[in-house]
N, C-alpha and C positions, 0 to 999 in steps of 0.2 A: 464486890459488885463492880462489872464494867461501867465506864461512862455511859454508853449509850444506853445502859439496864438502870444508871440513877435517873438518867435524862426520862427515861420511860415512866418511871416509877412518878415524877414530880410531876410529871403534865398525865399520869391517871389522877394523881390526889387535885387536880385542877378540876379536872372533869367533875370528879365527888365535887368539888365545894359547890359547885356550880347550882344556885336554887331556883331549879326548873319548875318545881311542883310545888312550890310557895309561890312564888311570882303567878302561874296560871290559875293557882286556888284565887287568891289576892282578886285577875283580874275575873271569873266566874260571878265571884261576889259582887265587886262591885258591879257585874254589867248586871245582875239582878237587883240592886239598889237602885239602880238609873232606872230601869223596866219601873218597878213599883212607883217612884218618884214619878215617873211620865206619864202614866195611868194619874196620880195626883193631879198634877200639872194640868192636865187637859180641863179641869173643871175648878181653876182657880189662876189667878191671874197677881196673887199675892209676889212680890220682890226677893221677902226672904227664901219661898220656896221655888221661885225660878232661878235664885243665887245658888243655892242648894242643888238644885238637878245639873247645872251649867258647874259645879262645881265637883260633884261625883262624878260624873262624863267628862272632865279634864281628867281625874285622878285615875278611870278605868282605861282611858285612852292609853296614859302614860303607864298602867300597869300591862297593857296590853305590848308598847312599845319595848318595855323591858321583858317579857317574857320573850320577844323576837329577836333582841338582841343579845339575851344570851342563848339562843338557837344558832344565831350566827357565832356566836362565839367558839361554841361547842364542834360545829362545822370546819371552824380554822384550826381549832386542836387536833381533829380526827384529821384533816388534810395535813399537818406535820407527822402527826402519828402514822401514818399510811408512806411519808416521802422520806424519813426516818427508816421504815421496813417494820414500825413497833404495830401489835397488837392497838386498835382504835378503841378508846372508851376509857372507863374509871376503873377503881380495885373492885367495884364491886359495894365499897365500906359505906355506910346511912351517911345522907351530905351532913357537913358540919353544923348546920343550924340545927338537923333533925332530933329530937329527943331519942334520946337513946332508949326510951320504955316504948317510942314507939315505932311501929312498925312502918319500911322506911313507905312513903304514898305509893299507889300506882297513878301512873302518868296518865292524864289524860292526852287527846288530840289536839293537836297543837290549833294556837287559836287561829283566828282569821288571817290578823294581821301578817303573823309568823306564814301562813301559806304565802298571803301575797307577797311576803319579801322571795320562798322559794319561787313563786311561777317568774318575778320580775327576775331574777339570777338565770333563769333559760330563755330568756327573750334578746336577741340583739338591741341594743341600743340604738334610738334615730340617729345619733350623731354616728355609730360604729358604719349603721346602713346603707347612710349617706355616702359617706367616706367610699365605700364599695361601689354603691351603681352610681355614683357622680352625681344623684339625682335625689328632690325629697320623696323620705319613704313616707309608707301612709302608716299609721298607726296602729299596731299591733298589739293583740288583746286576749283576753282569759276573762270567759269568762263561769264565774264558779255558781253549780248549782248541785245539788245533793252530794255534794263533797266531790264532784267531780270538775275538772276544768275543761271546758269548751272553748275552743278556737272561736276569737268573736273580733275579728279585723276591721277595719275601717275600708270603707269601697263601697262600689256598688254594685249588685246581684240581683240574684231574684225577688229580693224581699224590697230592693229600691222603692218600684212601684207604687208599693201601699204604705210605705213611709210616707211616701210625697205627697200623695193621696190623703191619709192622715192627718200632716201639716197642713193641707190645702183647706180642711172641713175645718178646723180649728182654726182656720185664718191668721196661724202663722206664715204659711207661704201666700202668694199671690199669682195673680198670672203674672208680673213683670218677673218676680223671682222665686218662679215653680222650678226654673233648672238652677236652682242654688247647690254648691258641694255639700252645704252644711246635712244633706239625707245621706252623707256617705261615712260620716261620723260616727264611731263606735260608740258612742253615748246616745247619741241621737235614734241609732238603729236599736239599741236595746229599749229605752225606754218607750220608745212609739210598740214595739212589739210587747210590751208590759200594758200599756194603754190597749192596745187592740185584743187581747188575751184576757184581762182582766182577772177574776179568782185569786186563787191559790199558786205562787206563796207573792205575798204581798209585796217585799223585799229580795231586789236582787244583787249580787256583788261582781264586779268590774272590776281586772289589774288590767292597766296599759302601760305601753313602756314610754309613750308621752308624758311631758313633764307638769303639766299642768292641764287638767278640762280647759279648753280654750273659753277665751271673754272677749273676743273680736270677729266677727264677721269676715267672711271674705268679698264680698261684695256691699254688703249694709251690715255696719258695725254689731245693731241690734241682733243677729243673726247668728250669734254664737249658743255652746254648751250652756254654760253657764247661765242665760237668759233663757234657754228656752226649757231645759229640762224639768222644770217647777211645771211649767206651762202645759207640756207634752206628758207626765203623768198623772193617772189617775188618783184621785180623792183616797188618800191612805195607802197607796204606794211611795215606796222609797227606793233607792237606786242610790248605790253605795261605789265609788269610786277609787280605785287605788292607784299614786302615781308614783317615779321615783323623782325623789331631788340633787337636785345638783351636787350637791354632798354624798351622796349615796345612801340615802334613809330612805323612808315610805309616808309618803301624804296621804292620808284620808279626808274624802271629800264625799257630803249628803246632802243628796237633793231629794226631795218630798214634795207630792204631787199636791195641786193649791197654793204652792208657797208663791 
């Protein structure tokens, strides 16, 4: 065996070890233990069972976080195996955790989390953007709804209007600051069109390549994401947030309409 036919051979049995379809089961369950617990939750106000729910939704987050990290993992394997000139992927052989009676899982669709790290991997970076047009960019976005990802930027267009409109009924804007930016805010425009749409489906999901939902106003402090999104959704909608951080990970961020 050549080198580069052992070197091929040790990053396939990498790939097999890899527990894709443990880690997604892991996190399925547990986001089905949270779901149940939160149905509980809503009609009891007991410590140990809000410890409990606050406790599961750490443990599915974190299993959700590992299921995308070894996606990315998997991705840096196939990109050596591809610059290499080797065949991409495993032998083929059941991963090593798997019992050998059983048959090896089929994979499901990778979770949430896992898309939002692929949309934020094709999006320019503000600081890359900046760097380019000497100027700040405005916030660019995904956003995901029946599995598909929608172009959801930060700006203003046609839809401005009845944002501002919207904030103005609700008496978050005013007439001194009706021409506030905060209507051009990719947070701000999905959630107001969640509020003015109402139905079905209750919950929407948001990746930006911004690094945080903003907490500061540009004109009046109060006037940020973070302050108003609670405010600006409707009674049982959610609006689900993805950012990257500094490190190069993914933040999840939930705002819930009443909160």
């Amino acid at each position: 065996m050549s080198l580069l036919e052992n070197v091929g051979a040790r990053l396939a049995e990498v790939v097999d070890g890899l527990p894709h379809a443990p880690a997604r089961r892991a996190a399925d369950l547990l986001d089905q233990v949270v779901a149940r617990l939160a149905v509980l939750a809503e009609g009891s106000e007991h410590p140990s069972l809000l410890a409990a729910l606050a406790c599961f939704t750490r443990a599915r987050d974190a299993a959700n976080d590992l299921s995308a990290a070894l996606h990315a993992c998997t991705d840096h394997i196939h990109a050596y195996q591809t610059a290499l000139g080797l065949p991409t992927g495993g032998t083929g052989a059941p991963a090593v955790d798997a019992p050998s009676s059983q048959p090896t899982p089929v994979e499901t669709p990778r979770s949430e989390l896992a898309t939002a790290c692929e949309l934020l991997a094709t999006m320019p970076t503000m600081d890359a953007e900046a760097a380019t047009t000497g100027r700040r960019p405005r916030t660019r976005g995904r956003w995901l709804r029946n599995g598909t990802a929608h172009t959801w930027d930060s700006g203003l267009d046609g839809k401005s209007g009845r944002v501002r409109t919207l904030l103005l009924q609700l008496g978050i804007l005013n007439v001194d600051t009706r021409r506030d930016k905060i209507v051009a805010h990719a947070e701000i425009r999905l959630a107001a069109l969640m509020r003015l749409t109402g139905g079905s489906p209750r919950r929407e999901v948001l990746v930006i390549n911004n690094r945080r939902v903003c907490d500061k106003g540009n004109t009046i402090e109060s006037l940020n994401c973070q302050n108003l999104l609670p405010k600006i959704l409707g009674t049982g909608q959610e609006l689900v947030v993805y950012t990257p951080t500094h490190t190069g990970g993914v933040r999840k961020w939930q705002f819930r309409g009443g909160e």
